[in-house]
C-alpha positions in Angstrom: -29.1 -2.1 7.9 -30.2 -4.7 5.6 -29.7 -8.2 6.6 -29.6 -9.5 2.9 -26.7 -7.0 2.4 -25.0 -8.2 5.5 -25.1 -12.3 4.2 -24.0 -10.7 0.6 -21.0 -8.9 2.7 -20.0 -12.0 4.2 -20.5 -14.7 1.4 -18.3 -12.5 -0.3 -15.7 -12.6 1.9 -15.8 -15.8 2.5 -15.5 -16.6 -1.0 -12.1 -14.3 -1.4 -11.0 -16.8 1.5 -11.4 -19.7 -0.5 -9.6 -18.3 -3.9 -7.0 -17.0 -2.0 -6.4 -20.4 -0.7 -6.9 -22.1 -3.9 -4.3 -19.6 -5.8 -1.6 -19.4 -2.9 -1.7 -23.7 -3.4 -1.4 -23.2 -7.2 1.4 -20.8 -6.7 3.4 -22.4 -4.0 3.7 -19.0 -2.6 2.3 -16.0 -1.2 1.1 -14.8 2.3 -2.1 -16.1 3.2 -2.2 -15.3 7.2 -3.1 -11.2 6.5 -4.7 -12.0 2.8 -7.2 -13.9 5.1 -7.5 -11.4 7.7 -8.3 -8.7 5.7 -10.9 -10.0 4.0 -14.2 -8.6 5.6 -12.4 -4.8 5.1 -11.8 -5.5 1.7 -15.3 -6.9 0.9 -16.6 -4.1 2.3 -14.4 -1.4 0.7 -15.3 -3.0 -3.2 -18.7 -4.3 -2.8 -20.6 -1.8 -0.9 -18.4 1.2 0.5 -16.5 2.6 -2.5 -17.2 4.5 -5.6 -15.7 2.3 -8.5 -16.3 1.4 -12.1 -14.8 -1.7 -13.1 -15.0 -0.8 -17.0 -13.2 2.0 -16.2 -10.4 1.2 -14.0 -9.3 5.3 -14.9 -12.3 6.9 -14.0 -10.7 10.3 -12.3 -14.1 10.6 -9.9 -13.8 7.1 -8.4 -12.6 6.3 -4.8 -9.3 5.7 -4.7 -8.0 2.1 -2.9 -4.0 1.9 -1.9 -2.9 -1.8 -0.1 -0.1 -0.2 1.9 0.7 -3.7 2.9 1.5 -4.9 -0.5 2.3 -8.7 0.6 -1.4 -9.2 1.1 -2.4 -8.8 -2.4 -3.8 -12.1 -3.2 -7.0 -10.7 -1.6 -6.8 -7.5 -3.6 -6.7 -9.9 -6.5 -9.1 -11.7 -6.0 -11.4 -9.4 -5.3 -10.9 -7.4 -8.5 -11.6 -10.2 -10.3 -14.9 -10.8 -8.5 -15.9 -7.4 -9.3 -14.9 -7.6 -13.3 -11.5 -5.9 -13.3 -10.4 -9.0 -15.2 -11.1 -12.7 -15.6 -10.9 -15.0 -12.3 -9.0 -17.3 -14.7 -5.8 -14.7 -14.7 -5.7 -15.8 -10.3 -4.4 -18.9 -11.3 -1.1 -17.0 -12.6 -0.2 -15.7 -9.4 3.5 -14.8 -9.3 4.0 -16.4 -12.7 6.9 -14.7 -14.9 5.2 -11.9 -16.8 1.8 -12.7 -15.2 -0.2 -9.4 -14.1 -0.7 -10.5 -11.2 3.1 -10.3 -9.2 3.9 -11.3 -5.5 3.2 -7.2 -4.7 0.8 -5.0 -6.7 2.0 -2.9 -10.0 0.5 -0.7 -12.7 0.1 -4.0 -14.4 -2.8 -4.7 -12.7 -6.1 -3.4 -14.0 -7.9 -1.5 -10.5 -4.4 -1.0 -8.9 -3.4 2.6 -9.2 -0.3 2.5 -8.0 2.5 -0.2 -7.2 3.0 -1.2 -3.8 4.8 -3.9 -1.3 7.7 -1.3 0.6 6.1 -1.3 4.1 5.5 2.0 5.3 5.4 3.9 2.1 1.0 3.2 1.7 0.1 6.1 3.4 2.0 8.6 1.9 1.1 7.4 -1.2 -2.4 7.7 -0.2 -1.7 11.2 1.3 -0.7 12.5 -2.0 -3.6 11.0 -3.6 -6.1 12.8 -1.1 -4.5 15.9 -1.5 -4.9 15.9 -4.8 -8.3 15.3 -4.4 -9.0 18.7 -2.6 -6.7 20.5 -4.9 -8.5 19.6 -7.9 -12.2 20.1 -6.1 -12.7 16.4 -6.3 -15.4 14.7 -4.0 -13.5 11.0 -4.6 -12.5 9.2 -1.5 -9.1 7.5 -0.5 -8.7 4.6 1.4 -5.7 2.9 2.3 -5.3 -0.5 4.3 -2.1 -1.1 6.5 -0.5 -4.0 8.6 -0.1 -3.6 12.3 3.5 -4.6 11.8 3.8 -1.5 9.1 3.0 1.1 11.5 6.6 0.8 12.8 7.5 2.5 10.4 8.4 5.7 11.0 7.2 7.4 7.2 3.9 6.3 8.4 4.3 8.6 10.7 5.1 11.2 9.0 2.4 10.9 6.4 -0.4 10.7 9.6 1.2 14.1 10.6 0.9 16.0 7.2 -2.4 14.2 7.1 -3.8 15.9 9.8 -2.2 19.4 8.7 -3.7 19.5 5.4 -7.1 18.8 7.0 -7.8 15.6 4.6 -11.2 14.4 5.6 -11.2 12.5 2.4 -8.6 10.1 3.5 -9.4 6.9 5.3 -6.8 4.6 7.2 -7.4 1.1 8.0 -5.3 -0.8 9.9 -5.6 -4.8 10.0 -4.7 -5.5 13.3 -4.1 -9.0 13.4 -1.2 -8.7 16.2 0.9 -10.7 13.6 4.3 -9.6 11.7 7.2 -11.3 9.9 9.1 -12.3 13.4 6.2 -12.9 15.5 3.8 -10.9 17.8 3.7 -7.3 17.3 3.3 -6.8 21.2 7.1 -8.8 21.1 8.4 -7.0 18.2 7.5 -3.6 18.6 4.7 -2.8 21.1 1.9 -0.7 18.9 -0.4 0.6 22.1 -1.9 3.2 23.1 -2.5 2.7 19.3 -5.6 4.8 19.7 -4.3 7.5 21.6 -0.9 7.7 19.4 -3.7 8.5 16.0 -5.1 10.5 17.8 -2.4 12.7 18.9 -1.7 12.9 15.1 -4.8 14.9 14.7 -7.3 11.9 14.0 -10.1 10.5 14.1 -10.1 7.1 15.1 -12.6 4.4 15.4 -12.1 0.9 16.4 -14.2 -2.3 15.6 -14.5 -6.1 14.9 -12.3 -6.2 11.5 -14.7 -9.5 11.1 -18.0 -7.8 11.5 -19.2 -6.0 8.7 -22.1 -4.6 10.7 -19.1 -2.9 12.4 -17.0 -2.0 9.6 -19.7 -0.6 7.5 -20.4 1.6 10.5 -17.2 2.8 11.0 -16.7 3.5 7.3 -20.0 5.6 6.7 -18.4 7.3 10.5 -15.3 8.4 8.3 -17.4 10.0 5.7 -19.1 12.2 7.8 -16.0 14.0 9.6 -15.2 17.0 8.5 -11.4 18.8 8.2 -9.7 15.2 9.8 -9.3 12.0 8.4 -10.4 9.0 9.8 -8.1 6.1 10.8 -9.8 2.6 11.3 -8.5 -0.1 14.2 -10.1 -2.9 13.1 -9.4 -5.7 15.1 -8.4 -9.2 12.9 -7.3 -12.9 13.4 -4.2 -13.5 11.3 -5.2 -16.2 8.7 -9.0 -16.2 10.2 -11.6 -18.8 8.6 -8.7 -22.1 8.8 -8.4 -23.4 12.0 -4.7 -24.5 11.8 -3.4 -21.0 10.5 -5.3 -18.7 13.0 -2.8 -16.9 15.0 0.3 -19.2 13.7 3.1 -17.0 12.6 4.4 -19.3 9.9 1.5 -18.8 7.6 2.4 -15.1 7.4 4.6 -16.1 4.5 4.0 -20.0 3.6 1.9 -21.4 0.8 -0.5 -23.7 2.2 0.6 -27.6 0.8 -1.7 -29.2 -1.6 -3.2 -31.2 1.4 -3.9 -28.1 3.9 -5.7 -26.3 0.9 -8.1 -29.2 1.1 -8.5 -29.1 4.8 -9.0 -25.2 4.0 -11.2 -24.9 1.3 -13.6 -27.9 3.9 -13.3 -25.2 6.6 -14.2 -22.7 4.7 -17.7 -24.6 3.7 -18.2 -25.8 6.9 -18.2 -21.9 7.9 -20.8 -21.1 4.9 -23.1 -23.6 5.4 -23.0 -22.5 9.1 -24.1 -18.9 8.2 -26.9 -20.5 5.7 -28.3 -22.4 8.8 -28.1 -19.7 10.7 -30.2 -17.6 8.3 -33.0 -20.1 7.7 -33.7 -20.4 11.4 -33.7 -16.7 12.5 
């Protein structure tokens, strides 16, 4: 694997960190805890994994992106604006009244295919789109990224049943496990493991990895697309609100704005962390 598309991987995640931060500020709301975990899976989904044509958000062969966990948007956003789905000016509107960019994803939004944000719903969603996809003898791809917390839910459930019955090997599941929810730990809440073992019982394929390594992530996606008659369902392991040092693992940040002055301490972090990787490149 190429180390110059590694570094490219992870500047660009890194740089979703930092407009996330800057726009959950602006807006005085948002979730930033799983907008910041995600942001590896995300930056690999757009900018290396997926088929997609940003000047033609329509395009019926393109791979096909559902955020089941529609709260974490704001890195969804961000990153269609990064790849030219609209203008990086529009982030600044977050949540405004009649702005296209709402506190959970809609048709609004150019590169969102379908609205989102009731947990547990994402995969079915996705489901239908996959199935499609064999019915009409398309090759595109589905991929659809869930919370820990999510998988609760029993519809999810469901879906990863009918899933398996229908044979989709077009249709990839992520989960961000960041052992975070609304109330606290997911261990507390609602234990989630064997979480392995309970996929596969459902007739998949699952694969688990560093959610923060894109080494690892690219791996496991380019595992996904060689499995024939299951789909694939991705445990990638995450660090709720990973890259700011005082919202890592801190259950409050799953739903609070960061204050004028924490963005600055964030947005320092953040650099700190980039000129670390630089350093690290020129001396290896």
């Amino acid at each position: 694997m190429k180390k110059e598309k590694i570094l490219f991987l992870k500047s660009k995640a890194n740089q979703i960190r930092k407009l996330v931060i800057q726009m959950l500020a602006k807006a005085g709301s948002g979730h930033p805890g799983g907008s910041l975990s995600s942001a590896e899976i995300i930056a690999c989904l757009f900018f290396d994994i997926m088929r997609h044509d940003p000047k033609n958000p329509e395009w019926s062969d393109r791979d096909r992106f559902h955020l089941s966990k529609g709260h974490c948007c704001p890195a969804l956003y961000v990153t269609l604006a990064m790849s030219g789905y609209f203008s990086q000016e529009e982030l600044w509107n977050l949540r405004a009244l009649g702005s296209i960019l709402q506190g959970h994803p809609d048709r609004r939004t150019p590169g969102v295919t379908v609205a989102s944000g009731s947990l547990g719903q994402g995969l079915s969603v996705a489901l239908g789109m996959a199935l499609a996809g064999k019915i009409d003898e398309k090759d595109y791809r589905v991929y659809c990224l869930m919370g820990d917390g999510e998988i609760q839910e029993g519809n999810i459930w469901e879906a990863a049943m009918a899933a398996a019955h229908f044979k989709l090997d077009n249709l990839c599941g992520i989960v961000d496990y960041n052992h975070f929810q609304i109330d606290g730990r997911t261990e507390e809440i609602m234990n989630l493991e064997p979480l392995v073992n309970k996929w596969e019982s459902f007739g998949w394929h699952a694969v688990q990895c560093d959610g923060h390594n894109v080494e690892e992530l690219l791996e496991a996606f380019r595992k996904a697309k060689t499995m024939r008659l299951r789909p694939t369902v991705i445990i990638a392991h995450t660090v709720k609100g990973k890259g700011v040092s005082f919202m890592e693992h801190v259950v409050d940040f799953h739903g609070r704005a960061p204050t004028e002055k924490e963005k600055e301490i964030a947005l320092r972090e953040l650099e700190e962390i980039e000129k670390a990787e630089d350093s690290r490149e020129m001396t290896e």
